[in-house]
Every structure is written in C-alpha cells, then in structure tokens.
ZAMARGU-4260 file (C-alpha; in steps of 0.2 Angstrom, whole numbers, plus 5000, padded with zeros to 4 digits):
<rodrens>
0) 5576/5563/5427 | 5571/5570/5410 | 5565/5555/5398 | 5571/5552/5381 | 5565/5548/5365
5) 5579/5533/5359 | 5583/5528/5342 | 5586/5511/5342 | 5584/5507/5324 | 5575/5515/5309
10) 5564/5503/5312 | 5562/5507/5335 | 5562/5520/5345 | 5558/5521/5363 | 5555/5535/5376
15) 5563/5531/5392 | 5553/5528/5407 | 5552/5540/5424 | 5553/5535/5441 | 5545/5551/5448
20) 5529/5551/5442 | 5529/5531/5437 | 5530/5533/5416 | 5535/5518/5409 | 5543/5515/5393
25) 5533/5521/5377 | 5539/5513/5359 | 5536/5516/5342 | 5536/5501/5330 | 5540/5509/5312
30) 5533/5499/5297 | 5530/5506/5279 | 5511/5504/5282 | 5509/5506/5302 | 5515/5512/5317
35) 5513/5505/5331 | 5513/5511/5351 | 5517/5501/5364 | 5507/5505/5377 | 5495/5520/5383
40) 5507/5529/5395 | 5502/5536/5411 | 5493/5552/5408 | 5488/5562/5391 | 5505/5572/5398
45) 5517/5558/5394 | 5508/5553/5378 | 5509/5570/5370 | 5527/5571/5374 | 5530/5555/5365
50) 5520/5561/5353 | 5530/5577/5350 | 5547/5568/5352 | 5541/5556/5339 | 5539/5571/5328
55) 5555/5578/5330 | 5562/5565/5324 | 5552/5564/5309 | 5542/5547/5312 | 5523/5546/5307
60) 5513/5547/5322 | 5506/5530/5327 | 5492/5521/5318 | 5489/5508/5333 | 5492/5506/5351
65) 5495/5488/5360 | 5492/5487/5377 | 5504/5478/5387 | 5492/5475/5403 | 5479/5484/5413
70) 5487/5495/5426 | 5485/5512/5428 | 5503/5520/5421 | 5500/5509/5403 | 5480/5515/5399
75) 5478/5531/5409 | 5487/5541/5394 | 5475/5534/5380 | 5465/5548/5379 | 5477/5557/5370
80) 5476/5546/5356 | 5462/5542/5342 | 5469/5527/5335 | 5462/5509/5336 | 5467/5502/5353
85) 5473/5482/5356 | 5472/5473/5370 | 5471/5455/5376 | 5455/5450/5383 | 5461/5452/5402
90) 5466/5465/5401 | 5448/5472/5392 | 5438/5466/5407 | 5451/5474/5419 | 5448/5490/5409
95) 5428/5492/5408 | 5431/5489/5430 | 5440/5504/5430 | 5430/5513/5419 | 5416/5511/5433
100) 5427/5519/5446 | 5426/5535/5452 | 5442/5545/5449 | 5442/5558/5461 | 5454/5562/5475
105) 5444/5555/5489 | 5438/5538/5478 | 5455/5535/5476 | 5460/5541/5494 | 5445/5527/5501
110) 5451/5512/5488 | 5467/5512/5495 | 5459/5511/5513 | 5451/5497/5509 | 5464/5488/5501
115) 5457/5489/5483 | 5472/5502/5478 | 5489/5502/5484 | 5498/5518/5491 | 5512/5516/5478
120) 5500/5518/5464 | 5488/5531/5471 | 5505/5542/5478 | 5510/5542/5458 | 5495/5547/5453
125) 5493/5560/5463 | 5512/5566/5458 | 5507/5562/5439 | 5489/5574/5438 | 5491/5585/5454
130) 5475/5596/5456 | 5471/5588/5440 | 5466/5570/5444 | 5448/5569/5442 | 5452/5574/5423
135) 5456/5554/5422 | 5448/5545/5407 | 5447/5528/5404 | 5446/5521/5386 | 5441/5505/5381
140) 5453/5496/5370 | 5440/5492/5351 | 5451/5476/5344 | 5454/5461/5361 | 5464/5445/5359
145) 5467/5429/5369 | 5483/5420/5366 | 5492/5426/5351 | 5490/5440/5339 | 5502/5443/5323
150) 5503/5460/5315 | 5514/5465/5299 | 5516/5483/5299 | 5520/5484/5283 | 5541/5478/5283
155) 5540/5472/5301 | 5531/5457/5307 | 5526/5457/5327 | 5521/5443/5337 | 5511/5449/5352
160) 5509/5435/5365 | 5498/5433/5381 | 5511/5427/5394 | 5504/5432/5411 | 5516/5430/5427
165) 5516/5437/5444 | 5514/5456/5439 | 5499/5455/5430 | 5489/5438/5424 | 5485/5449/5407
170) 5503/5454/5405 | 5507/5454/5385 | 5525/5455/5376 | 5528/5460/5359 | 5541/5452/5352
175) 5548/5463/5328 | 5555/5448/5323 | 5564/5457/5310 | 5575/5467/5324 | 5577/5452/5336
180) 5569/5463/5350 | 5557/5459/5363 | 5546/5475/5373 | 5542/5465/5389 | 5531/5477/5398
185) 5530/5472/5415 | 5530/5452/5413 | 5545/5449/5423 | 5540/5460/5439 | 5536/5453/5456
190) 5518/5455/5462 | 5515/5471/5468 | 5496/5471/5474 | 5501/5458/5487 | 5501/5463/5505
195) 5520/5459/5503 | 5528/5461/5487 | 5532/5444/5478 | 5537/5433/5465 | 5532/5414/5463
200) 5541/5398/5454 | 5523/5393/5447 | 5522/5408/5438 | 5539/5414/5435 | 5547/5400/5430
205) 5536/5397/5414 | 5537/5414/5411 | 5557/5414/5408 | 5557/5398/5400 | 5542/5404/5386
210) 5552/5420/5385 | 5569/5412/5381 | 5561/5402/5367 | 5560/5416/5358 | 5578/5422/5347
215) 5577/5441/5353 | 5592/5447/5356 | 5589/5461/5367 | 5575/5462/5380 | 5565/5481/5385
220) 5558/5481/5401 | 5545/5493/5404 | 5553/5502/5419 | 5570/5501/5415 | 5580/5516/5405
225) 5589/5503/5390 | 5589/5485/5384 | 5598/5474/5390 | 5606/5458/5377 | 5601/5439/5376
230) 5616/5434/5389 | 5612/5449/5402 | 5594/5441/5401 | 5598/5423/5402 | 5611/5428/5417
235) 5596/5437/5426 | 5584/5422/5426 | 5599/5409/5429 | 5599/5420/5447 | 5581/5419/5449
240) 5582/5399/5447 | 5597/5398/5458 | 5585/5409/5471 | 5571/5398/5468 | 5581/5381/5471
245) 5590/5386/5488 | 5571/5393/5494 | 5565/5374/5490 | 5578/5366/5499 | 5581/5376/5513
250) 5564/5386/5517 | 5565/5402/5526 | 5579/5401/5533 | 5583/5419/5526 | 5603/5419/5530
255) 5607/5400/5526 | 5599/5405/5509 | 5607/5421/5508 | 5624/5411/5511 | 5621/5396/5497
260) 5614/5410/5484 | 5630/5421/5487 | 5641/5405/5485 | 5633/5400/5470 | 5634/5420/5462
265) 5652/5420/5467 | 5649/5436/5474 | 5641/5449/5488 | 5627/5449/5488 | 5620/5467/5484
270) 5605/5476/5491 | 5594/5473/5475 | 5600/5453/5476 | 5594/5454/5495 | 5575/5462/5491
275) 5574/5451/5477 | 5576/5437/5486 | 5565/5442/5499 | 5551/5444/5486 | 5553/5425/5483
280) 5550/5421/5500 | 5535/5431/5500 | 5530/5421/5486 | 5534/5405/5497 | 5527/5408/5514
285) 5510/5415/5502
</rodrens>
C-alpha cells in the first residue's frame, strides 16, 4: 500500500502508516517557531520520505522529534535526522539497551530464539532493510521527561503526557490543544511481547479513562491510516468495557462471553470483535 503524506490542517499533516514493512504513522506539528515530528519511523527510508513529502508540500522540515515509546518501528529511522530528540525517561533507558545490541542478521535471528525478540518484529525488519540490516543505528534521544512536558511551537501548544498501558509501560501521547487532536502512538494496543497477545483492565482501563479527559476530538493511532472522532473513540472503549465486565463475571467461558458481549453490541460479532476479545482473556488467565 503506497503511504501518504495527509493534510489535516495547516497546522498537521501526517504520513500514513504501512502494514508491509511495519511504518507507522509519521506527523508534522506546524508552529510559527517549530516543527515538530512525531516519532522516528522505522528506517532512515521512511524518514526521508516524510521528509520529502513534507517538502512537497512546502512545510519547514522539522525542528524536533518526540518519541512516542521505544520499539523498533518509532526510533530505528532517527538517524536520518539531526534535530534534538524527546523522549520520556522509559523510553531513554529502553533506548541505551538497544543500543548495546548487536544488529546483525544472526544477533537478531538468536534474540528471537531465545525469547528476547519476537518473530513479528524481526520478520519486519528483515522486510524493512533486507541485505541492509546491519546498517541499523540507534540514536539516543538528548532532551528525557517523566510525567508531563508542554511545548508551544510557536502558535500551537502541545501537551505530551506519559500514559503507559499494555503496549509499551513508556507509551507517550501528544495531545495540539489548538486543533482538538490527540496522536496516540501505540497506547491503546494489546501486549504484543507476551507469549500470547493481550490486553489487561489494570492497565487499560486507566488508560481510556485518562485519555477521555482530554477534549480531543479526533484521535490518530499509530497503525491505522485516519482519525477517527471523539464518538468513534468513546464507542471503541464502551466495547472494551463491555468485554472486560462479561470476562469478570463469567471467566473463561469463551462462548457464554461471546454470547453476553454480542447481545450487549446488538450485533455479530466480527472476526476482529472475536481476537479482541481473546487478547482479553489472555490478559485474564495471565
């Protein structure tokens, strides 16, 4: 799927992510005084064509870059770029690790034999560089937070917040009052590290309610191609809740929950409703 580069507002633009190589979303937070990136991308590939889209369309290059969280699709691309880097503090010490690793095909090939990597990440790696894969650099962010950090780019105010949840205990949204828009990295994904995929209340459930808090009125997940609104979001987490409540009361009894959750949807059930619902009972039985 080719990715492109999406004007928002004057003020946003975002390039849209790809599922083949694993590139999530890249965006471009234009103030009168700074630019901002969100996130490192994947490879110096992807960040050079943000870069050049961003050109095309006659927007400043960036001046800054914030680092959603620490996994390998968001920081591998910063090598491309010699701007000051932001990150929270997590997601600093997750970085220096990786920078002691070694990045070559048969490191990579022994760290997912041992558990340390999973196949999903190494598989998009290899897609992502090719032949090319010991070339991976990994820069160190220069300015760390730890809960909140406000930046005005000039016209444009952004609250960066540390928010954590089962995807990644760094995870960090970005939330341009200004334009009512949240970029939520990864935050709401399951737990993809675990030996089975999974989400649980006691971090999820914060998680939604923090992020409802906030008045954004549309919400930009890293891995998906377009915001969605305030209702679409609130609808989204309503299911998770309803999820969560039929697990507590019924266990793992997978079809009698399947049955409550479908009555209170008011619909079938699709594929997606099913895996999701099987991430939470991961997160249960774990």
């Amino acid at each position: 799927m080719t990715q492109k580069l999406i004007k928002f507002s004057n003020h946003l633009y975002y390039l849209t992510p790809s599922h083949v190589t694993d590139r999530p979303v890249l965006g471009a937070i234009v103030g009168k005084k700074h630019v901002l990136m969100v996130d490192g991308g994947n490879s110096p590939n992807h960040v050079e064509l943000f870069l050049r889209e961003l050109e095309k369309q006659g927007v400043k290059p960036p001046s800054l870059v914030l680092l959603t969280h620490w996994h390998w699709d968001h920081i591998f691309g910063l090598s491309e770029l010699s701007i000051p880097i932001i990150a929270q503090n997590k997601t600093i010490e997750k970085i220096k690790y990786l920078s002691g690793l070694s990045w070559d095909l048969a490191s990579l090939n022994y760290r997912v034999q041992t558990d340390e990597e999973i196949s999903f990440c190494a598989d998009m790696m290899k897609k992502e560089y090719g032949e090319s894969i010991e070339q991976i650099q990994v820069v160190h962010p220069t300015i760390g937070f730890n809960k909140e950090l406000y930046l005005d780019l000039g016209d444009l105010s952004c609250r960066i917040e540390h928010v954590g949840g089962d995807h990644a205990e760094d995870s960090t949204i970005i939330y341009i009052e200004e334009e009512r828009f949240m970029f939520l990295g990864d935050s709401t994904s399951c737990d993809i590290y675990a030996k089975k995929r999974k989400y649980t209340a006691g971090k999820l459930i914060p998680l939604m309610n923090r992020l409802e808090e906030y008045e954004a009125e549309w919400y930009l997940h890293s891995h998906t191609d377009a915001p969605i609104t305030r209702q679409q979001f609130i609808q989204e987490n309503q299911e998770c809740r309803a999820i969560m409540n039929s697990i507590h009361k019924l266990g793992r009894d997978f079809l009698s929950i399947e049955q409550e959750v479908q009555s209170v949807f008011g619909r079938e059930l699709t594929e997606d409703d099913k895996e999701l619902l099987r991430y939470f009972l991961n997160g249960y039985e774990a």
